[in-house]
VMD Tcl script that builds the backbone (N, CA, C; Angstrom):
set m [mol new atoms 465]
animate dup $m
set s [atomselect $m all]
$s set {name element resname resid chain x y z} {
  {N N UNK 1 A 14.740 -8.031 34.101}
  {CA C UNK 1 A 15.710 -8.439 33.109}
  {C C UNK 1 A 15.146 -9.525 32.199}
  {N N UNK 2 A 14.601 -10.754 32.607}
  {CA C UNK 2 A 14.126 -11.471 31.954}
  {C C UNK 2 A 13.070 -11.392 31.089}
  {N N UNK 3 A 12.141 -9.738 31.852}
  {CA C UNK 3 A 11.107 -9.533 30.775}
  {C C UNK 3 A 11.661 -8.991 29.583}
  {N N UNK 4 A 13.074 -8.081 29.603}
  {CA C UNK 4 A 13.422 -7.039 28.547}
  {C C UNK 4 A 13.695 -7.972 27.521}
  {N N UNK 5 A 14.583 -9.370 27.878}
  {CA C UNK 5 A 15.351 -10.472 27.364}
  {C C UNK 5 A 14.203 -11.136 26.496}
  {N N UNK 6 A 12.708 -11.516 27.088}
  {CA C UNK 6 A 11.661 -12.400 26.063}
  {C C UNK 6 A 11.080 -11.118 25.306}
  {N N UNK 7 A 11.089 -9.833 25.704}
  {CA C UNK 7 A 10.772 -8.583 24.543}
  {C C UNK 7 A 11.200 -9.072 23.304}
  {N N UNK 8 A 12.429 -8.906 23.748}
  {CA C UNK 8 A 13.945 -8.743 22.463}
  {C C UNK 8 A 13.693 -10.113 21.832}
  {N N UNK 9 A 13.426 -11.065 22.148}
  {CA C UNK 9 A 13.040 -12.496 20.778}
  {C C UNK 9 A 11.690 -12.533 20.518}
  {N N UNK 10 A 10.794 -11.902 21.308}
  {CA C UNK 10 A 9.238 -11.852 20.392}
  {C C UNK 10 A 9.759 -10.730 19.668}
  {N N UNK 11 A 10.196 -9.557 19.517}
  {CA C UNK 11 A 10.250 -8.606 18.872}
  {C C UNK 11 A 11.250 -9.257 17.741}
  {N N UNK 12 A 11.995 -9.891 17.592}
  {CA C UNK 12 A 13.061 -10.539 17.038}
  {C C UNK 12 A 12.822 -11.575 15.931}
  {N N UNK 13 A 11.649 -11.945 16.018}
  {CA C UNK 13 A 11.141 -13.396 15.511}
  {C C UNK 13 A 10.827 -13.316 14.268}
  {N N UNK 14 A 10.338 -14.076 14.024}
  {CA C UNK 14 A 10.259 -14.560 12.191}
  {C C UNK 14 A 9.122 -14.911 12.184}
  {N N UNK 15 A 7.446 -13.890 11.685}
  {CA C UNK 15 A 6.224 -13.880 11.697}
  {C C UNK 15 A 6.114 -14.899 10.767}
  {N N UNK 16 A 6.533 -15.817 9.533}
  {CA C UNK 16 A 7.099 -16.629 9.283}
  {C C UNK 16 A 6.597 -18.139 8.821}
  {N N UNK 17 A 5.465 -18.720 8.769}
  {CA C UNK 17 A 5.326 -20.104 9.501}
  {C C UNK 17 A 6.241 -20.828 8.979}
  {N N UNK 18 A 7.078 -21.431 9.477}
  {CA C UNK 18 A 8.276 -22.461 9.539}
  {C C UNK 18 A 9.487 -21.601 9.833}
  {N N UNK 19 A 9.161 -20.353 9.859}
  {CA C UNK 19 A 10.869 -19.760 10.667}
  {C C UNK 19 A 11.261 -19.246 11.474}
  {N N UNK 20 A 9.722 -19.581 12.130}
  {CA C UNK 20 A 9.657 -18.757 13.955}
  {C C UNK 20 A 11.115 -19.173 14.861}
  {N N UNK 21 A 11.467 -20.536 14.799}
  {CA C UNK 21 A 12.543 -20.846 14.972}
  {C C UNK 21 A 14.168 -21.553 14.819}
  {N N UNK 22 A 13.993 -20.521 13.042}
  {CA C UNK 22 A 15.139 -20.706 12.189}
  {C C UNK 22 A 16.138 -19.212 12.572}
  {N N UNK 23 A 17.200 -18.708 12.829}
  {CA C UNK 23 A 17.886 -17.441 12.901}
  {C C UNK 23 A 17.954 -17.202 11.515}
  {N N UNK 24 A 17.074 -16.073 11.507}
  {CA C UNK 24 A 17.017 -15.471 9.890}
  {C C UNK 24 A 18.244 -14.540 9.646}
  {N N UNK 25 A 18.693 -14.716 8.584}
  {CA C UNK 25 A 20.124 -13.808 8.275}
  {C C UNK 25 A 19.632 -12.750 7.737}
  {N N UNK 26 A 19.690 -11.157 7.966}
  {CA C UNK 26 A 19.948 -10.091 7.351}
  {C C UNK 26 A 20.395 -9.939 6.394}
  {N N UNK 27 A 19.857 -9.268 5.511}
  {CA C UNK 27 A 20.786 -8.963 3.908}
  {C C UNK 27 A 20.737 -6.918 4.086}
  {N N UNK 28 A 21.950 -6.587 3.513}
  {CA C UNK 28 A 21.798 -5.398 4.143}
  {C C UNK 28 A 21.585 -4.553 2.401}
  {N N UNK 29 A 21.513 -3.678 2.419}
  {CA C UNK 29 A 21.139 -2.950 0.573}
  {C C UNK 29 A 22.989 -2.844 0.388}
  {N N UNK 30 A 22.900 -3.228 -0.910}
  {CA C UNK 30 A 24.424 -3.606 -1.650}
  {C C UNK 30 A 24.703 -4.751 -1.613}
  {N N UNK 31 A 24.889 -5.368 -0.381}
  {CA C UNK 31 A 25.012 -6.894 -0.490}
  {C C UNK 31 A 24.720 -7.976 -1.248}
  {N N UNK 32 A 25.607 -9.095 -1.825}
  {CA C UNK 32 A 24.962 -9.825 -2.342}
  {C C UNK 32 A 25.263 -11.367 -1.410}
  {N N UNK 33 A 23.975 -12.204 -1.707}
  {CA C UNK 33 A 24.651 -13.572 -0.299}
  {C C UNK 33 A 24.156 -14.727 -1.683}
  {N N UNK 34 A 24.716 -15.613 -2.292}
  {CA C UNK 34 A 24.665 -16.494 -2.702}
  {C C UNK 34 A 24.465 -18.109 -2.055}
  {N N UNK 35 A 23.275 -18.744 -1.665}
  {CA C UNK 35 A 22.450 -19.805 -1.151}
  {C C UNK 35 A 22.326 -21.092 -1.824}
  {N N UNK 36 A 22.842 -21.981 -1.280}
  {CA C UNK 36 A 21.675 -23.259 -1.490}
  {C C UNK 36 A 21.130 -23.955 -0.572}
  {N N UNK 37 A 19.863 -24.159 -0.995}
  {CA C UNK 37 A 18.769 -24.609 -0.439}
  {C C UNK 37 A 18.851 -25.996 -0.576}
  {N N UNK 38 A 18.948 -27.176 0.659}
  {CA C UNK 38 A 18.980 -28.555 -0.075}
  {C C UNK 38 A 17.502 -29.056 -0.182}
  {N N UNK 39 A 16.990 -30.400 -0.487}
  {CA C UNK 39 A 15.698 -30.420 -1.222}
  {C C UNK 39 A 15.409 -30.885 0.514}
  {N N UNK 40 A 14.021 -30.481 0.472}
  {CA C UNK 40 A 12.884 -30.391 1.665}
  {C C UNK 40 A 13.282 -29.116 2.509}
  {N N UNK 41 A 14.630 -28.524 2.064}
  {CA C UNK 41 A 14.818 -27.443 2.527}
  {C C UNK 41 A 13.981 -25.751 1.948}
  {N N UNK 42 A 14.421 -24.673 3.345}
  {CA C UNK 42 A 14.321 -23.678 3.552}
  {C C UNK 42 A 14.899 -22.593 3.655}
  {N N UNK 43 A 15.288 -21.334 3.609}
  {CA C UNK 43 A 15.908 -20.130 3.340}
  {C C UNK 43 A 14.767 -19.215 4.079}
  {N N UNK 44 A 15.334 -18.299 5.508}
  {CA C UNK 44 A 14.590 -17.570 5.572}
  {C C UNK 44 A 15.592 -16.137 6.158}
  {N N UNK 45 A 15.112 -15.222 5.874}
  {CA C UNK 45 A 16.144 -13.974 5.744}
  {C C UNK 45 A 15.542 -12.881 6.057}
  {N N UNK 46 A 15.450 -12.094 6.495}
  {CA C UNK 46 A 14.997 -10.375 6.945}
  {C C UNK 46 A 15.477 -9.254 6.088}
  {N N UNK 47 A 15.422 -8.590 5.451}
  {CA C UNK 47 A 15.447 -7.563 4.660}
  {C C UNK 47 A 14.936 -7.624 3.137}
  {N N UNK 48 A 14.897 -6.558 2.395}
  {CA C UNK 48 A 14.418 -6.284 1.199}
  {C C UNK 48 A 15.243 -6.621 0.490}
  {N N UNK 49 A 15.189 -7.560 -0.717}
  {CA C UNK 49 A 15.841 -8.023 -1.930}
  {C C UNK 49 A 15.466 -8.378 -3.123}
  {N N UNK 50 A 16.734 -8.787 -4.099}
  {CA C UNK 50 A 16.278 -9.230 -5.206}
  {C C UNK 50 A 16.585 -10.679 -5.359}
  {N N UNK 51 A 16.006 -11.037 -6.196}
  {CA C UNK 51 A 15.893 -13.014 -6.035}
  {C C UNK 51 A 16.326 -13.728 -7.472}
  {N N UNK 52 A 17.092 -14.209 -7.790}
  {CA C UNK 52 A 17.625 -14.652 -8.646}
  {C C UNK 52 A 18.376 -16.020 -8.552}
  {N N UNK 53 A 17.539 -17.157 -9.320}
  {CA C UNK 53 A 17.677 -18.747 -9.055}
  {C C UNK 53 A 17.703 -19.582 -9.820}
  {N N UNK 54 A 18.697 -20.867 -9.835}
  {CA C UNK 54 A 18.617 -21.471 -10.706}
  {C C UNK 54 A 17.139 -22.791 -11.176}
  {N N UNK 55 A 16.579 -22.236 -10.436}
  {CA C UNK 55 A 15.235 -23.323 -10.080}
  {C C UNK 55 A 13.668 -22.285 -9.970}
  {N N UNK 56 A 13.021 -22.903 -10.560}
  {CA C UNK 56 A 11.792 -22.430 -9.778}
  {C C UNK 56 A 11.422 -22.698 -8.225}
  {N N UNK 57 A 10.911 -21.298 -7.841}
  {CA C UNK 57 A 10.974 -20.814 -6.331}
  {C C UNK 57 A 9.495 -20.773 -6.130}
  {N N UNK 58 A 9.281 -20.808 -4.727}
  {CA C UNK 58 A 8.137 -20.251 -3.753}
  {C C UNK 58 A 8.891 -19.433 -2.816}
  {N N UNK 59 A 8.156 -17.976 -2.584}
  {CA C UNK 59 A 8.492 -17.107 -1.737}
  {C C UNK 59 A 7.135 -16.515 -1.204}
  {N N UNK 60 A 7.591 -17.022 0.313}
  {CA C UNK 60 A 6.413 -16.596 1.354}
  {C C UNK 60 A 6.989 -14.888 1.882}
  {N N UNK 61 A 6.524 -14.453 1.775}
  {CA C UNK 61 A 6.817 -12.708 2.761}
  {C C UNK 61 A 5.880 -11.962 3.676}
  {N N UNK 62 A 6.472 -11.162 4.295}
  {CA C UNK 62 A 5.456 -10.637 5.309}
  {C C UNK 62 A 6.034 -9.134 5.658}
  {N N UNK 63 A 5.081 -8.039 5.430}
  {CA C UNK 63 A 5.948 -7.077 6.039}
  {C C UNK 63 A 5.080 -6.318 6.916}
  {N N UNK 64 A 6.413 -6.480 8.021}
  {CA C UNK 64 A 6.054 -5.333 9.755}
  {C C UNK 64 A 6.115 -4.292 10.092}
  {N N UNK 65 A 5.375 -3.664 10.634}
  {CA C UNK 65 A 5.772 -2.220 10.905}
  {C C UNK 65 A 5.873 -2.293 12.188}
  {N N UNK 66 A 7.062 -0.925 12.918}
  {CA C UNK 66 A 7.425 -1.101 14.127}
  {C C UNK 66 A 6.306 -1.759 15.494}
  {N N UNK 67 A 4.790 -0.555 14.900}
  {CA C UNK 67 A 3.927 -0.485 15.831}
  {C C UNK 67 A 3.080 -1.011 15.565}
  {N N UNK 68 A 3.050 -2.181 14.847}
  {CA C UNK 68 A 1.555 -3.396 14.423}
  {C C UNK 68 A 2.746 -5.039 14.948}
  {N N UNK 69 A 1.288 -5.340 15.604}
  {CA C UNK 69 A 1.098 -6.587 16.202}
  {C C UNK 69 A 0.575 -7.731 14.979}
  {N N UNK 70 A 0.005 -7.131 14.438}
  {CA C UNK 70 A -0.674 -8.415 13.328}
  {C C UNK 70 A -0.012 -8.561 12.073}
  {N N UNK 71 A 0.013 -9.132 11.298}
  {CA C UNK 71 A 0.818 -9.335 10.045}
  {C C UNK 71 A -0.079 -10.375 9.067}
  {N N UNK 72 A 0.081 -10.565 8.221}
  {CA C UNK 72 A -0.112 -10.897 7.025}
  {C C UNK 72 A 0.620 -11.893 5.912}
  {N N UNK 73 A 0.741 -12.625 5.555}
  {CA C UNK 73 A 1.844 -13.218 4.940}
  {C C UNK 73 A 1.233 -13.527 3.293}
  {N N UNK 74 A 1.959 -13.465 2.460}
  {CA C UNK 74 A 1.729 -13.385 0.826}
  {C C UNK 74 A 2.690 -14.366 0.439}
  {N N UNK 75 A 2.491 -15.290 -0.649}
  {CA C UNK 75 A 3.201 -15.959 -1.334}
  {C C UNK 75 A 3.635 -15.719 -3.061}
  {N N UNK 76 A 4.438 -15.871 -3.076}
  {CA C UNK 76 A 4.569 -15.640 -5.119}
  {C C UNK 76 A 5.562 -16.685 -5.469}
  {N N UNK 77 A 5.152 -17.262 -7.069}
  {CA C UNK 77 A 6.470 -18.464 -7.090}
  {C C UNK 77 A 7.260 -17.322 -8.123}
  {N N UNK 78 A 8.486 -17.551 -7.823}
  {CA C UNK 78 A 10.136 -16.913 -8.986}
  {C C UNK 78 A 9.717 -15.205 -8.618}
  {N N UNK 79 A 9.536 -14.573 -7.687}
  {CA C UNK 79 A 9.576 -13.289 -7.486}
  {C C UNK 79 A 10.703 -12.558 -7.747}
  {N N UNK 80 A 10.921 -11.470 -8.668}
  {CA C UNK 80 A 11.954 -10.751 -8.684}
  {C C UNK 80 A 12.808 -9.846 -7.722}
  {N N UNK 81 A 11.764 -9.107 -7.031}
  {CA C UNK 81 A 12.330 -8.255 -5.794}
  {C C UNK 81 A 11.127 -7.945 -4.717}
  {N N UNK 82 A 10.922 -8.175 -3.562}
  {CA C UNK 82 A 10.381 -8.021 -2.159}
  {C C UNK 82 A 11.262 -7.339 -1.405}
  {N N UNK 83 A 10.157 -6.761 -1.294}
  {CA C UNK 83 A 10.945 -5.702 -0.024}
  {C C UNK 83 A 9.761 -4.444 0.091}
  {N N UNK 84 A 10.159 -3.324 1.056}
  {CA C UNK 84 A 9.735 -2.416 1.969}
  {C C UNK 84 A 10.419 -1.321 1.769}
  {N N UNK 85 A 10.627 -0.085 1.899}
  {CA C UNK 85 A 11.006 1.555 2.110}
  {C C UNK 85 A 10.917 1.561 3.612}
  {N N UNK 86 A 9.629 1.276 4.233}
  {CA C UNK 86 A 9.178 1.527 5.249}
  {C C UNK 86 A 8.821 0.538 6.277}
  {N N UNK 87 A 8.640 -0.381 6.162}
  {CA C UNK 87 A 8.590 -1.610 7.464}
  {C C UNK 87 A 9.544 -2.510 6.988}
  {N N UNK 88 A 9.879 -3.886 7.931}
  {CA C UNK 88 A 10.587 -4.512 8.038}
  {C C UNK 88 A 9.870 -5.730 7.061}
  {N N UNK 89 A 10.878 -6.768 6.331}
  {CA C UNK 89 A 10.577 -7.829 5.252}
  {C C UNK 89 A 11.189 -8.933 5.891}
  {N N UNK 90 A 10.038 -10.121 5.826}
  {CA C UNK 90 A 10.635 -11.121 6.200}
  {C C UNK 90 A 10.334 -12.074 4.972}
  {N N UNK 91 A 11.383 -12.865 4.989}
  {CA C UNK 91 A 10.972 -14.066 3.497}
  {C C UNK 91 A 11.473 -14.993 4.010}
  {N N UNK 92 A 10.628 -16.048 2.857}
  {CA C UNK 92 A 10.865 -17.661 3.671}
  {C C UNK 92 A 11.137 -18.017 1.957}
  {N N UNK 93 A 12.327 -18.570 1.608}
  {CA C UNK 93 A 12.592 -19.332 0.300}
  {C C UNK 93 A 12.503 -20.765 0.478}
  {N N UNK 94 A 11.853 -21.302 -0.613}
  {CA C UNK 94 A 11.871 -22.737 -0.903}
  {C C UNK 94 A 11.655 -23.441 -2.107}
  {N N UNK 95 A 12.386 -24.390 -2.811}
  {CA C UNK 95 A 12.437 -24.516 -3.875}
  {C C UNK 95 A 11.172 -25.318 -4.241}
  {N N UNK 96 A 10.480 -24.867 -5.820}
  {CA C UNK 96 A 8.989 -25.393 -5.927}
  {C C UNK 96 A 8.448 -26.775 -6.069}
  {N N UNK 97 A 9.716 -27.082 -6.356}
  {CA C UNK 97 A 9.864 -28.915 -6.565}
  {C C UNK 97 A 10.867 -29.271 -5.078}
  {N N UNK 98 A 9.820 -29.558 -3.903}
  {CA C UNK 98 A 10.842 -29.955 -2.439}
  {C C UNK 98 A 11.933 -31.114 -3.115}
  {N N UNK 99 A 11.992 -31.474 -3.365}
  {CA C UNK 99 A 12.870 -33.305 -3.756}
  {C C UNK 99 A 14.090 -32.453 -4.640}
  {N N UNK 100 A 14.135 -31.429 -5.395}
  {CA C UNK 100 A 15.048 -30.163 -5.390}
  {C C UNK 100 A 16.287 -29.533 -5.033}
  {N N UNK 101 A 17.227 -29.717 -5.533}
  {CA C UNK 101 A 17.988 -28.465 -4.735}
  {C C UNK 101 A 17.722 -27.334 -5.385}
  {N N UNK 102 A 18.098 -26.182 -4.753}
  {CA C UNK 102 A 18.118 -24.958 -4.973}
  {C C UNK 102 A 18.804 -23.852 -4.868}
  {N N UNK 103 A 19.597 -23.019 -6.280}
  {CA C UNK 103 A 20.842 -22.177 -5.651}
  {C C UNK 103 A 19.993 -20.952 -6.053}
  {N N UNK 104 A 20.631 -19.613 -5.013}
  {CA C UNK 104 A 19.265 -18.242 -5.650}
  {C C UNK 104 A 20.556 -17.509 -5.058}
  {N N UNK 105 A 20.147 -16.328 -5.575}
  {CA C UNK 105 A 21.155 -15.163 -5.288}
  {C C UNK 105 A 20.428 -14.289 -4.684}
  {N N UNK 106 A 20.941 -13.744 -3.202}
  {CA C UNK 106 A 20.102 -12.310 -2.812}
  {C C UNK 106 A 20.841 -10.983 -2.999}
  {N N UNK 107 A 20.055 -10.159 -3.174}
  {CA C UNK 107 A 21.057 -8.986 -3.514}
  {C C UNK 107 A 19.900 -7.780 -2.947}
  {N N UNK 108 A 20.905 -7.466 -1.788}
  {CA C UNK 108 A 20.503 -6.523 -0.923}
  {C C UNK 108 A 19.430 -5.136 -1.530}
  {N N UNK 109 A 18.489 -4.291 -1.267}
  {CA C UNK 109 A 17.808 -3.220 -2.346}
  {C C UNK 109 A 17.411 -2.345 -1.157}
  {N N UNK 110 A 17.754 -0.952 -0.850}
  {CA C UNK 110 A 17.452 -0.087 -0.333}
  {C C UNK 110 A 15.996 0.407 -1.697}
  {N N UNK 111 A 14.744 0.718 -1.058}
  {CA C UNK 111 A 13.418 0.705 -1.794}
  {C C UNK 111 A 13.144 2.008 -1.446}
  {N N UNK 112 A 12.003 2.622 -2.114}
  {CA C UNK 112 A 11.964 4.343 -1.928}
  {C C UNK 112 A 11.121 4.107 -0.541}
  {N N UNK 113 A 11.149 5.371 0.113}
  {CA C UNK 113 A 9.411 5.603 1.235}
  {C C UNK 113 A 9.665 7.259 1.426}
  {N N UNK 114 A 8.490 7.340 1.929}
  {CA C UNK 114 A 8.204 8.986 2.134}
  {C C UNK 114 A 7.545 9.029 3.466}
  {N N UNK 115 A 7.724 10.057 4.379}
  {CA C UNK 115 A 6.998 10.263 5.163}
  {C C UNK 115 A 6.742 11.714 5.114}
  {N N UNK 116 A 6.493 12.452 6.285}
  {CA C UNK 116 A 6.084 14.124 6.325}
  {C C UNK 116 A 7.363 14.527 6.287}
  {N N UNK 117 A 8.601 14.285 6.928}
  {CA C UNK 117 A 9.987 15.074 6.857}
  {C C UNK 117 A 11.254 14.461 6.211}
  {N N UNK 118 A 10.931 13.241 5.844}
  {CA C UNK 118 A 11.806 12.687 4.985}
  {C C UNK 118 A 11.404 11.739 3.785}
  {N N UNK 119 A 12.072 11.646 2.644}
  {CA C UNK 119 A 11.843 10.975 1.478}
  {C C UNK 119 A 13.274 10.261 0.997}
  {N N UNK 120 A 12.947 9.168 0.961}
  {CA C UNK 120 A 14.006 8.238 1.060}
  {C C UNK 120 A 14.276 7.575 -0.628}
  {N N UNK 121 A 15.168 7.656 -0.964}
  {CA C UNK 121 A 14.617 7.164 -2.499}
  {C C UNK 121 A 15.957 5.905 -2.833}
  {N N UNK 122 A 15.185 5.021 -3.298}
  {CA C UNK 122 A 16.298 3.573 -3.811}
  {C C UNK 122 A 15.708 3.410 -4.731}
  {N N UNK 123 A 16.898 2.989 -5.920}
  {CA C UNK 123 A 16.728 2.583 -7.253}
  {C C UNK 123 A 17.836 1.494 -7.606}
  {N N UNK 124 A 17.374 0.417 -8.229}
  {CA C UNK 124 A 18.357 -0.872 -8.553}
  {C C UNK 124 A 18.092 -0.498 -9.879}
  {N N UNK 125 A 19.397 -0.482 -10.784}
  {CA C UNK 125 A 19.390 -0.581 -12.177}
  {C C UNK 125 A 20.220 -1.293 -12.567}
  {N N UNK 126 A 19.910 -1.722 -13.637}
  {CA C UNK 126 A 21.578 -2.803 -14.300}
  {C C UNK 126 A 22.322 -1.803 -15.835}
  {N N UNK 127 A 21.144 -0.500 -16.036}
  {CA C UNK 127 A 21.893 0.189 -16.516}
  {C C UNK 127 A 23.570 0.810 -16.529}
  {N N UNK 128 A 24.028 1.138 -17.420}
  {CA C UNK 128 A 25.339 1.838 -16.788}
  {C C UNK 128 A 25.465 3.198 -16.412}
  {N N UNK 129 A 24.621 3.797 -17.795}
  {CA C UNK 129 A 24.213 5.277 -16.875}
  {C C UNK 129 A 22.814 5.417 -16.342}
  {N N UNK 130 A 22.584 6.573 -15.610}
  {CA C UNK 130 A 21.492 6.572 -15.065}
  {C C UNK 130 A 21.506 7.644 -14.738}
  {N N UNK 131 A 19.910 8.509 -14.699}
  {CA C UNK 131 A 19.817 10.329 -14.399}
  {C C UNK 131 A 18.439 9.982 -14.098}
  {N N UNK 132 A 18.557 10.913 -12.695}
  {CA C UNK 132 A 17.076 10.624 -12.272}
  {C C UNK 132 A 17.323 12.059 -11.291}
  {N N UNK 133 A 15.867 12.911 -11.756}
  {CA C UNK 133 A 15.725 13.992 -10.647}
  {C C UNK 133 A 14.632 13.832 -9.906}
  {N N UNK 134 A 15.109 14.412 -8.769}
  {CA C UNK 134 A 14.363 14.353 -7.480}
  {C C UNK 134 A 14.103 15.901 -7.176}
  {N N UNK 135 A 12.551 15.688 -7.013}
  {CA C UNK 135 A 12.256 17.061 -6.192}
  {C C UNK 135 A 11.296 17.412 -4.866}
  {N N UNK 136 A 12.272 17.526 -3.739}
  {CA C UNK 136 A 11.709 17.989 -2.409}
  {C C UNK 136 A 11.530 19.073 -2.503}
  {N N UNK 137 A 10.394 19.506 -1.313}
  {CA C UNK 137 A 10.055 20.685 -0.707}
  {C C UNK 137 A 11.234 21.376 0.346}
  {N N UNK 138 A 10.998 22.113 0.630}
  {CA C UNK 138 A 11.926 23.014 1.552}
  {C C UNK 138 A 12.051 22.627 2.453}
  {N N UNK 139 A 10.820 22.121 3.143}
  {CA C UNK 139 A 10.517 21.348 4.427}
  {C C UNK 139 A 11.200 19.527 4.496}
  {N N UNK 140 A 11.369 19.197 3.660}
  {CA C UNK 140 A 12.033 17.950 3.449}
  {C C UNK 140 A 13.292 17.563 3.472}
  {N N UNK 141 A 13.673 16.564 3.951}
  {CA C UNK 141 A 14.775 16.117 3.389}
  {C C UNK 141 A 15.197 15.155 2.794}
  {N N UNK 142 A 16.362 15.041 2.252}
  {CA C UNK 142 A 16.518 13.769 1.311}
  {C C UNK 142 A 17.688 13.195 1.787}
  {N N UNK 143 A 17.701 12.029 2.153}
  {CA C UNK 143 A 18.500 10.859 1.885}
  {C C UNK 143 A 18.445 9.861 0.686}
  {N N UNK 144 A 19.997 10.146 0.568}
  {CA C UNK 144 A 20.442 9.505 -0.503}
  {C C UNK 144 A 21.376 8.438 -0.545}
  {N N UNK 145 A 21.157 7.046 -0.806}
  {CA C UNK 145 A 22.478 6.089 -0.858}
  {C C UNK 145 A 21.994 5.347 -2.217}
  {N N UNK 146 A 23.348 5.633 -2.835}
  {CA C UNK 146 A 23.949 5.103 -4.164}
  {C C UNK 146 A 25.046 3.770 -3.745}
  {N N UNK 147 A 24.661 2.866 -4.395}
  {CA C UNK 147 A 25.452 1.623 -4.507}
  {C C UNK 147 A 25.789 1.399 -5.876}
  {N N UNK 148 A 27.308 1.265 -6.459}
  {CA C UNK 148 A 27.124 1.112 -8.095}
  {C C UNK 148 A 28.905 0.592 -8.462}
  {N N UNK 149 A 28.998 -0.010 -9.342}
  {CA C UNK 149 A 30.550 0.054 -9.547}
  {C C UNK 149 A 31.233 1.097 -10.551}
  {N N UNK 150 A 30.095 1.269 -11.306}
  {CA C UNK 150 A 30.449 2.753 -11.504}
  {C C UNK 150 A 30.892 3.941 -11.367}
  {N N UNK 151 A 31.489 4.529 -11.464}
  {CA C UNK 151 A 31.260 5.799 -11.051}
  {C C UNK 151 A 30.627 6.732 -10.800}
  {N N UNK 152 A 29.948 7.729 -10.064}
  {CA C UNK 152 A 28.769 8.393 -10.069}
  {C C UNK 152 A 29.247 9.839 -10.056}
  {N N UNK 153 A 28.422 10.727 -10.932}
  {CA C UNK 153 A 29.286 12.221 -11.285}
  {C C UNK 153 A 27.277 12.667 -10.699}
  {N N UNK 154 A 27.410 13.519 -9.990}
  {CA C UNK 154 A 26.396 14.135 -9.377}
  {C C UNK 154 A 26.062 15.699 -9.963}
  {N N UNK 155 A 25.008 16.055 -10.383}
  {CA C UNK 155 A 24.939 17.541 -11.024}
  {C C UNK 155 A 24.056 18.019 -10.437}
}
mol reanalyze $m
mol bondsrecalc $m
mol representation Tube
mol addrep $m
């Protein structure tokens, strides 16, 4: 029991440096979570998003795949959108001036990926309309999730 229990928080953790032991909040695609960061502060979160702030940003990220042990971590300052189709995203926000506060908006983004039997496709637009064709093989399938306040007429 206790081994399944330290699985589940190494598997759980925040590859991260400074958020190995912060509880990173999930952002799920659609969602939006509105933040502030106070100055010497941090923001760290798990999923794919878009980033939108009243401050100049540093954003550390890292992305995992189920079956890799090693990782990588990348930085960018004022990034628009991070994220994955296919492995898991971790981000660490912090405002570029620490002495700073910092307010940013996340907004959840389902991202395309493909594999051999499925093709997954996400698109964020701020358009109002939008037409986009997709073409699978026979052998494929498609999942599809639309997020919009729009209305969506499908042809």
């Amino acid at each position: 029991m206790l081994s399944l229990l330290i699985f589940f928080s190494i598997s759980e953790s925040n590859p991260i440096s400074g958020c190995e032991n912060i509880a990173s909040e999930e952002i799920k695609a659609g969602f939006t979570l509105v933040k502030t960061i106070e100055s010497n502060g941090i923001l760290c979160f798990k999923g794919s998003a878009l980033l939108k702030a009243d401050k100049n940003f540093v954003a550390t990220y890292a992305f995992v795949s189920e079956n890799s042990a090693s990782t990588s971590t990348m930085t960018k300052e004022n990034p628009f959108l991070i994220g994955s189709g296919d492995k898991t995203t971790y981000i660490k926000i912090a405002p570029k001036d620490p002495n700073e506060k910092l307010q940013i908006s996340l907004t959840g983004a389902r991202l395309s990926s493909n594999s051999a039997s499925l093709f997954k496709v996400g698109v964020f637009s701020t358009l109002k309309y939008f037409q986009k064709s997709i073409s699978i093989s026979n052998t494929q399938n498609l999942h599809l999730v639309a997020i919009n306040e729009v209305p969506f007429r499908f042809t």
